[in-house]
C-alpha positions, -999 to +999 in steps of 0.1 A: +221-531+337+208-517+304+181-490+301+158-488+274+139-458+262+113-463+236+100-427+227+068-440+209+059-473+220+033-490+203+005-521+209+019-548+191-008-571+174+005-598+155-023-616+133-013-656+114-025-664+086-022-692+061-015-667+033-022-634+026-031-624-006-036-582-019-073-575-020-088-610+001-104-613+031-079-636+054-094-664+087-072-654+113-055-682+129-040-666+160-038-636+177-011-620+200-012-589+217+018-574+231+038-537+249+054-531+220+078-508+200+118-513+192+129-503+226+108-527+245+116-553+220+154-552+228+142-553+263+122-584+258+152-602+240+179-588+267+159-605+298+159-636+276+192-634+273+199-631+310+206-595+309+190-572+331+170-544+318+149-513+327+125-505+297+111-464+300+082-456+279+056-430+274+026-453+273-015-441+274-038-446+303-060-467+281-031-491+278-014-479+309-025-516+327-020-535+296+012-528+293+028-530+327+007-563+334+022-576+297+058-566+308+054-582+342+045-615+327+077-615+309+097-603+336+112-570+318+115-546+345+098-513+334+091-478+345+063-466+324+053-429+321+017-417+318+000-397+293-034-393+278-025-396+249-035-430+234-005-456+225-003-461+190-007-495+174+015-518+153-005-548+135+020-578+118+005-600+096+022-633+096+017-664+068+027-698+071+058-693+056+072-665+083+067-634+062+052-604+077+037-572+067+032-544+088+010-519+091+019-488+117+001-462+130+028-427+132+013-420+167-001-387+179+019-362+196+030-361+232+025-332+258+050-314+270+051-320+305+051-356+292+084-351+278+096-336+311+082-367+332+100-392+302+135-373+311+130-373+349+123-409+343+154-415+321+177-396+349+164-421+374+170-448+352+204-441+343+211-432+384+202-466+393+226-492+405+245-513+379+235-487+354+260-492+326+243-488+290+216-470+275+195-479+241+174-450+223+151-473+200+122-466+172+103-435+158+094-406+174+059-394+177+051-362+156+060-329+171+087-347+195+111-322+206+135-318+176+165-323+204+148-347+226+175-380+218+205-360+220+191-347+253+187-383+267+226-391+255+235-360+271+220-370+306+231-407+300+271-398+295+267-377+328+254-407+343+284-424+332+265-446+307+272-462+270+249-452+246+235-476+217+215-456+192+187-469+171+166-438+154+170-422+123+167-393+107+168-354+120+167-371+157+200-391+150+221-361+125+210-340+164+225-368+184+258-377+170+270-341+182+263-358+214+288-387+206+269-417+213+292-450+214+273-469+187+247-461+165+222-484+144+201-476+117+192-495+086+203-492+049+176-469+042+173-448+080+210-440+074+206-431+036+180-405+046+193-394+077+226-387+057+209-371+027+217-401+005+184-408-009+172-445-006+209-457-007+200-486-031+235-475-044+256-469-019+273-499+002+261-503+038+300-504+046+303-465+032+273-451+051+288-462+083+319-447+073+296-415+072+278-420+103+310-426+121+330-393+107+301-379+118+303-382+161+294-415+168+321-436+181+309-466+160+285-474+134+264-503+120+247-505+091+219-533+094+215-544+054+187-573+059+203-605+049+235-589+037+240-586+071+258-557+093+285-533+087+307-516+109+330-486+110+350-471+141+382-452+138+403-476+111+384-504+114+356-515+087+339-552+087+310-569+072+294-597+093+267-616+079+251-656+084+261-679+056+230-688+050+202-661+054+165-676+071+136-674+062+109-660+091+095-628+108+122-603+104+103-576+126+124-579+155+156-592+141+172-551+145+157-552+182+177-580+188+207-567+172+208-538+193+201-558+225+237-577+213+254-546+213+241-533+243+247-565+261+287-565+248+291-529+260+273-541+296+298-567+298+324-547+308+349-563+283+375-549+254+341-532+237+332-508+263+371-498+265+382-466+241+401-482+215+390-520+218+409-541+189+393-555+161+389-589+175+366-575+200+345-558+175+349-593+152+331-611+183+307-584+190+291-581+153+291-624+151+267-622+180+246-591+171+244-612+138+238-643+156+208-625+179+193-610+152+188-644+131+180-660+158+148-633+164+139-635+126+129-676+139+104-660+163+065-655+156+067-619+176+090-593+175+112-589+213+115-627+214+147-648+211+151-687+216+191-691+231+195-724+218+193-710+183+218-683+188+241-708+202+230-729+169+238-698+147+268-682+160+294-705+143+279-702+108+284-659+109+312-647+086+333-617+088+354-604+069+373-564+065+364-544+043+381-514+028+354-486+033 
């Protein structure tokens, strides 16, 4: 089973529209509402996978009901924690064509004895049955304990679990002296978290290589359509689909991360201390193939299986020298 904590979940409200144009009022032609925020995403697409998954949250009374009656409906298992703090939300505007813009709200802080309840609930989590892997996904709301994710990888690797890492920034340089298994930022979350600037000039390829001389066991760059890169010990690849899609790419590192997660689940070569190359070869095609697969999708946590069986064949790989 994979847990996933999502520090600062969020409403998801995704508006179509024909077109959106800078400065026009818009006729909205569908509305969805949705628990949101990365963590719960990769939950979302992990249960569609056929994966089981516990999603942990800190979510507001307001939206308390909302959420766990949303979650229910799509049969992601859940274990929410209350605060009164309200849930922040997350609007995606979505034209004909599959492009979305997003507009997010930071969130507001958390109180403390809501960070205590949000570890007591990751502890149970991580003791439960089948336990095997545990994802840290998304932003953290302001004035979040400056140690808070490394704390949670601490308490998963006594549990015995994997850890998949998908945060940025002060949270993730605090983390990797934790040594989570596999970390997952984008181009630009591991530019900053590494000092780098935007990293408009610096390969994907080499800020893994940083990442991963850094603590973390692996690390994957997520570079849009250019795809993913990875480095662990020797190793460096590039994995990306030979033709890139167009479509809603809000979800598409969710589902990336629910890939990874699920290979390390699996009990196969991945979750082993050295696995080979081919292992990692297979494990990037899919996390490729899952995250293309998502950028099909109208909402973000969604995943249609037939098109990642569709879209597996056409990822490439190759080594790299980074």
């Amino acid at each position: 089973m994979i847990v996933t904590v999502t520090p600062n979940p969020a409403l998801d409200i995704t508006y179509r529209v024909a077109g959106l144009v800078r400065g026009e009022s818009h006729r909205i032609t569908e509305v969805v509402e949705r628990a949101g925020g990365k963590g719960l995403n990769t939950a979302g697409v992990l249960t569609t996978m056929g994966h089981a998954a516990l999603a942990v949250a800190p979510v507001g009374s307001p939206a308390l009901e909302a959420f766990g009656a949303d979650l229910s409906a799509r049969g992601i298992e859940h274990v929410l924690v209350p605060t009164r703090t309200p849930t922040r939300r997350s609007v995606a505007v979505v034209d004909d064509s599959g492009a979305a813009t997003l507009l997010n709200e930071v969130g507001s802080p958390l109180p403390d004895d809501v960070w205590t309840d949000l570890l007591t609930a990751v502890r149970g989590a991580a003791a439960a049955p089948f336990a095997r892997v545990l994802t840290v996904s998304g932003s953290l709301p302001p004035q979040a304990p400056p140690d808070i994710v490394r704390t949670v990888v601490a308490e998963a690797h006594r549990a015995g679990l994997a850890v998949v890492l998908d945060v940025s920034g002060p949270q993730l340089l605090s983390a990797l002296e934790a040594g989570p298994e596999i970390v997952k930022p984008n181009r630009s979350e591991a530019a900053a978290t590494l000092g780098r600037g935007e990293g408009d000039d610096l390969p994907a390829a080499a800020l893994a290589r940083a990442l991963a001389s850094s603590g973390a066991r692996a690390a994957i760059v997520s570079d849009g359509a250019a795809g993913l890169a990875l480095a662990t010990g020797p190793l460096a690849l590039r994995a990306w689909l030979e033709r890139p899609l167009q479509g809603n790419a809000t979800g598409a590192g969710d589902a990336a991360t629910a890939a990874l997660a699920a290979d390390l689940d699996s009990g196969g070569a991945l979750s082993t201390t050295a696995p080979d190359a081919t292992a990692w070869r297979e494990a990037l095609a899919r996390a490729v193939a899952w995250s293309a697969a998502a950028v099909l999708q109208p909402v973000a946590g969604s995943i249609d299986p037939t098109d990642v069986d569709r879209l597996l064949p056409a990822v490439q790989i190759q080594e790299t020298t980074a």
